[in-house]
C-alpha positions in Angstrom: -22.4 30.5 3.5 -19.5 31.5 5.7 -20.3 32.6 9.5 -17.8 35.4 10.6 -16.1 34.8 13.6 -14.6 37.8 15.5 -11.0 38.4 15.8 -11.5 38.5 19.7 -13.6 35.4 19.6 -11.0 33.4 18.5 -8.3 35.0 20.9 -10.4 33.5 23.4 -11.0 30.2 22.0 -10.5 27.4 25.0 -11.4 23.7 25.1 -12.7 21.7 22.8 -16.3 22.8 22.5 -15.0 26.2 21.8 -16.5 26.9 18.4 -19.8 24.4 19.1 -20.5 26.6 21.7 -20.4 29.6 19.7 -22.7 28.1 17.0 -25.3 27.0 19.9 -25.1 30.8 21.3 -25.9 32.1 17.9 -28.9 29.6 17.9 -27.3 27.3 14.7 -27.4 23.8 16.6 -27.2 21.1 16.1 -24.1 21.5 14.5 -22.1 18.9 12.5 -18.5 18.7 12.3 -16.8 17.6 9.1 -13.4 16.2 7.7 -11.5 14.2 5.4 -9.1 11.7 5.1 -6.7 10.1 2.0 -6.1 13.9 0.5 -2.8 13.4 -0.2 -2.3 9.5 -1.1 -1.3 7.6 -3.9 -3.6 5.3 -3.9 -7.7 4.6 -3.2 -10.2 7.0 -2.2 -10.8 10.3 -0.2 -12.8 9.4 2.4 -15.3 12.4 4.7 -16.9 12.2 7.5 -19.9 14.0 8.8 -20.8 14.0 13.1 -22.8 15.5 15.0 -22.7 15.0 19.0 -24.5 15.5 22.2 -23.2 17.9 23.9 -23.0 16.1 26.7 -20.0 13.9 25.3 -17.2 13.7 27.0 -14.3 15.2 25.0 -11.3 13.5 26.7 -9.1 11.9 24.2 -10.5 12.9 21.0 -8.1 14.7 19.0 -6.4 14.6 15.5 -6.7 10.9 14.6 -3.0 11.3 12.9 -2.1 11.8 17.0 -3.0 8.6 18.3 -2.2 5.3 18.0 -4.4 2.6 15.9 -5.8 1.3 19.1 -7.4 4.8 20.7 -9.0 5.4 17.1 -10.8 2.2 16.9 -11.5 2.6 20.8 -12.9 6.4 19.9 -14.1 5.5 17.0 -16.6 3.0 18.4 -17.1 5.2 21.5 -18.1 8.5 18.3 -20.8 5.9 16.4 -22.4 4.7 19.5 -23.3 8.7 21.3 -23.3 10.3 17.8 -26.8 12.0 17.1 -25.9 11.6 13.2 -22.9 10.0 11.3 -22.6 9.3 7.8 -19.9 8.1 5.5 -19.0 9.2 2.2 -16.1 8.6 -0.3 -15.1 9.5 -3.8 -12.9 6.9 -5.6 -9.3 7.1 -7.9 -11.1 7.6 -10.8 -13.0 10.3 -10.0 -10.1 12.0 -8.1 -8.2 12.0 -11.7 -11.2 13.6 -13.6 -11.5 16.6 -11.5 -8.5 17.2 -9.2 -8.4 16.4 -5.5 -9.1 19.4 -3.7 -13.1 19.7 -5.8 -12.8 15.6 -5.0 -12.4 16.4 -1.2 -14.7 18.9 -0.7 -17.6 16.7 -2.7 -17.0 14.0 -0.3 -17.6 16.5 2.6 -20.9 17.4 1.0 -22.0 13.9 0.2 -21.4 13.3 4.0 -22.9 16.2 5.0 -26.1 15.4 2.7 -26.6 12.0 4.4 -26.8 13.0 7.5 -30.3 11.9 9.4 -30.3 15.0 11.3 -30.0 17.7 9.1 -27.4 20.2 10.6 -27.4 24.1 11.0 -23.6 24.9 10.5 -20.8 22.7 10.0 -17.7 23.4 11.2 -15.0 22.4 8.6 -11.5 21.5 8.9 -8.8 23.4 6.9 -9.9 27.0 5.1 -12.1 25.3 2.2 -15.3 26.0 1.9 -18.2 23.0 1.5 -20.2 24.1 -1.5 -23.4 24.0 0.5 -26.3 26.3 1.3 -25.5 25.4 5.2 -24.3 28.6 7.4 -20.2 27.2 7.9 -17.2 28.0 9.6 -13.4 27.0 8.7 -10.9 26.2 11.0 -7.4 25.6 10.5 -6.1 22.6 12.2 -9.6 22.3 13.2 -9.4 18.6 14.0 -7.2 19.7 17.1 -9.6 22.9 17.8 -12.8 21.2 17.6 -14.3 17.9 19.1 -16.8 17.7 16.6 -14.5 17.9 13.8 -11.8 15.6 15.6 -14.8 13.2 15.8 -14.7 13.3 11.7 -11.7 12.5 11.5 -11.5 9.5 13.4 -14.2 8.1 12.2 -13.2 8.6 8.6 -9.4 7.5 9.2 -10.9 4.0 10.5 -13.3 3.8 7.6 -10.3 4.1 5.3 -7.8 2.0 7.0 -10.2 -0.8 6.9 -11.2 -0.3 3.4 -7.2 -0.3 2.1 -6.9 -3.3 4.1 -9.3 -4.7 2.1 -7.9 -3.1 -1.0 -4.8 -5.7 0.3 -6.4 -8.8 -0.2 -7.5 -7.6 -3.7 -3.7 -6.4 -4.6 -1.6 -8.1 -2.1 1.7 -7.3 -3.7 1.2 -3.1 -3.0 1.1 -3.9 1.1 -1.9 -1.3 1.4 -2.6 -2.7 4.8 0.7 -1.3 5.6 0.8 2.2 4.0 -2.8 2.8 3.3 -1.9 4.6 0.0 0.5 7.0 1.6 3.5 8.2 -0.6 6.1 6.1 1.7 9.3 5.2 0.4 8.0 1.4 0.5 4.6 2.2 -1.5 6.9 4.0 -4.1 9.1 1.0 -4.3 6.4 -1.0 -4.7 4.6 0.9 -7.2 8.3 1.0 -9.4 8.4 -2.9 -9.5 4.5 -3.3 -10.7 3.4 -0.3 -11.7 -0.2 1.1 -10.7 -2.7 -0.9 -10.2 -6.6 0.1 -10.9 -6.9 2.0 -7.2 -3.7 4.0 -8.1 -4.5 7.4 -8.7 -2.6 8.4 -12.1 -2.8 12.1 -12.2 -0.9 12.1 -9.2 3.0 13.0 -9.5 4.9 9.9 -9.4 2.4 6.8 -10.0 2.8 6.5 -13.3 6.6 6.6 -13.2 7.4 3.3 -14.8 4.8 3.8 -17.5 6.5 6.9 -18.7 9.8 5.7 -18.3 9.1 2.5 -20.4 
């Protein structure tokens, strides 16, 4: 279910808690925000997160996690699990990325992290112009993760989940370097992946992993 928002509403749009205060006005609190991570790698899984805050959160800082450093998302991040009235993790994996495509992949995790939230929410505000197929009122926002603290939350939290678990992924498969790249389509993963090949967290549906194979 998608909640309208007014043309002249979002001409006025300032701060942060610009679109949670709309939701709370229109009685739909609390409202969780919700975003993704790993859309457009090579390798490992897509990875959501679902957060709701306290209004009362200072929103100084949190932004887009691709616009600060490692340090200030592990700093927010810890700062995000320790005020958050409900977080929740979810992921869906290589194999299930190549089944389907990423996009229904994506939006699943969202739902999955929306589902296992402990508070259940009364919108969601979602990053990008997807909807979450979900009987939840929601609202999409473009470059939401710098338009909305709630949603910037997400995506801190679910850019440190992911970064960890690749650096993990590195001890498994040290000779791919995903502690380095994360699964990102850099010209050193691609390298990489010409010399070896893919290896079982590679997603092969996606242009370019199975390069070698094909090439013999």
């Amino acid at each position: 279910m998608s909640l309208p928002l007014f043309k002249e509403t979002l001409s006025r749009q300032k701060g942060a808690w610009h679109f949670e205060g709309i939701l709370k006005e229109q009685g739909l609190w609390p409202a969780a925000g919700v975003d993704e991570v790993g859309r457009g790698c090579l390798a490992g899984p897509v990875v959501a997160a679902a957060v709701i805050l306290p209004c009362d959160l200072s929103a100084k800082g949190i932004t887009d996690s691709k616009k600060l450093t490692a340090s200030k998302r592990e700093e927010y991040a810890t700062l995000i699990k320790a005020q958050a009235l409900s977080l929740a993790i979810s992921e869906v994996g290589p194999e299930e990325i190549d089944e389907t495509d990423i996009l229904r992949a994506s939006l699943k995790a969202m739902k999955k992290a929306i589902e296992a939230l402990s508070t259940p929410p009364k919108a969601i505000l979602v990053d990008g112009n997807q909807q979450i197929p979900i009987s939840i009122p929601q609202i999409t926002i473009t470059k939401g993760d710098s338009r909305s603290c709630s949603i910037a939350a997400a995506s801190i939290v679910a850019k440190v989940y992911r970064d960890k678990l690749m650096a993990r992924y590195a001890s498994v498969y040290p000779e791919y370097l995903f502690d380095k790249h994360k699964g990102y389509a850099t010209k050193q993963h691609r390298l990489l992946l010409n010399r070896y090949g893919p290896c079982p967290i590679h997603r092969r549906s996606f242009r370019g992993v199975l390069l070698d194979e094909k090439n013999g």
